[in-house]
C-alpha positions in Angstrom: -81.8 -39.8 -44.3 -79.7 -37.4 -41.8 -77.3 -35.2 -43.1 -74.7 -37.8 -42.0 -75.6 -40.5 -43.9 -75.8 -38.0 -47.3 -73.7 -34.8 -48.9 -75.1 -32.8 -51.3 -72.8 -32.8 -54.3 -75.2 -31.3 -57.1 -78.6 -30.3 -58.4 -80.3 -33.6 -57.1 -77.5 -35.5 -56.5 -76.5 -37.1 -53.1 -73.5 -38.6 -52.3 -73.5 -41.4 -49.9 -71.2 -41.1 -46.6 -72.0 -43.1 -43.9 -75.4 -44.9 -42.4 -76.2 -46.1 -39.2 -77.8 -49.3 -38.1 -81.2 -46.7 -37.2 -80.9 -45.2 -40.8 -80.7 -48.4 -42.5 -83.8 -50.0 -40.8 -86.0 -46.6 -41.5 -84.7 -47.1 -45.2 -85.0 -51.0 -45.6 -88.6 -50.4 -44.1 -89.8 -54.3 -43.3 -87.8 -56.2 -45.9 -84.6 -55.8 -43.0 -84.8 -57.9 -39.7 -83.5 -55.9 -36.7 -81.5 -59.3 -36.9 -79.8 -59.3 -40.4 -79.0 -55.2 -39.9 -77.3 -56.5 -36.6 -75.8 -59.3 -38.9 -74.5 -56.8 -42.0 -73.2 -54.3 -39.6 -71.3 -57.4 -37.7 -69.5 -58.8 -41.1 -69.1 -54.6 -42.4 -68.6 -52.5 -40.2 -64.5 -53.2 -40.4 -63.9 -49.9 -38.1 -66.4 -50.6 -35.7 -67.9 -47.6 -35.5 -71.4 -48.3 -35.8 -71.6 -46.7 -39.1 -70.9 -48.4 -42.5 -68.8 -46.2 -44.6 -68.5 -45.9 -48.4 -66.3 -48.3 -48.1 -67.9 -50.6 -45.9 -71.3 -50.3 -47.3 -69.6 -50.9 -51.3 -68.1 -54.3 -49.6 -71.4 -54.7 -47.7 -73.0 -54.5 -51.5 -70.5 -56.8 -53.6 -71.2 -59.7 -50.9 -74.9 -59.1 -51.2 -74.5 -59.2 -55.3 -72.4 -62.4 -54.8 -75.1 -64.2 -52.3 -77.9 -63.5 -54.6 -75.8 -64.8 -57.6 -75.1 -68.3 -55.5 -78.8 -68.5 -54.3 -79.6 -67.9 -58.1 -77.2 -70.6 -59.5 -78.1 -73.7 -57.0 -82.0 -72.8 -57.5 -80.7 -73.6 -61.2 -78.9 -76.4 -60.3 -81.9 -77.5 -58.2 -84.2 -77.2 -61.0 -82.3 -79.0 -63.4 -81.6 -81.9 -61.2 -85.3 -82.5 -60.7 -85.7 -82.3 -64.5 -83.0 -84.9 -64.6 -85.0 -87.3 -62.5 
């Protein structure tokens, strides 16, 4: 991480400030398609700067918490209609 993307705020503690599309593929390693960073920085980056923020990257998170917990609640859904039948 650059010293951009981090601030050093204790002993061992970093706060986060700002990452860029480059930072956040070297820190996703594979699990990140250059096309979904392209995609998260599209729906987050709400300045346009090509960084995401606290901000940003906190909204960036909460929507990423609330896909999972859709994907999580149909593959239940899904499940239970095939017991069903």
């Amino acid at each position: 991480m650059t010293a951009a993307a981090a601030e050093k705020t204790g002993k061992n503690t970093f706060r986060f400030l700002q990452i860029s599309k480059k930072e956040m593929a070297a820190i996703s390693g594979s699990r990140l398609s250059e096309a979904e960073i392209e995609r998260a920085f599209a729906r987050h980056d709400a300045d346009g700067d090509g960084h995401l923020d606290l901000k940003e990257m906190e909204a960036m998170i909460r929507a990423s918490k609330k896909e999972e917990e859709q994907k999580k609640k149909k593959k239940k859904a899904g499940k239970k209609k095939k017991e069903e039948d």
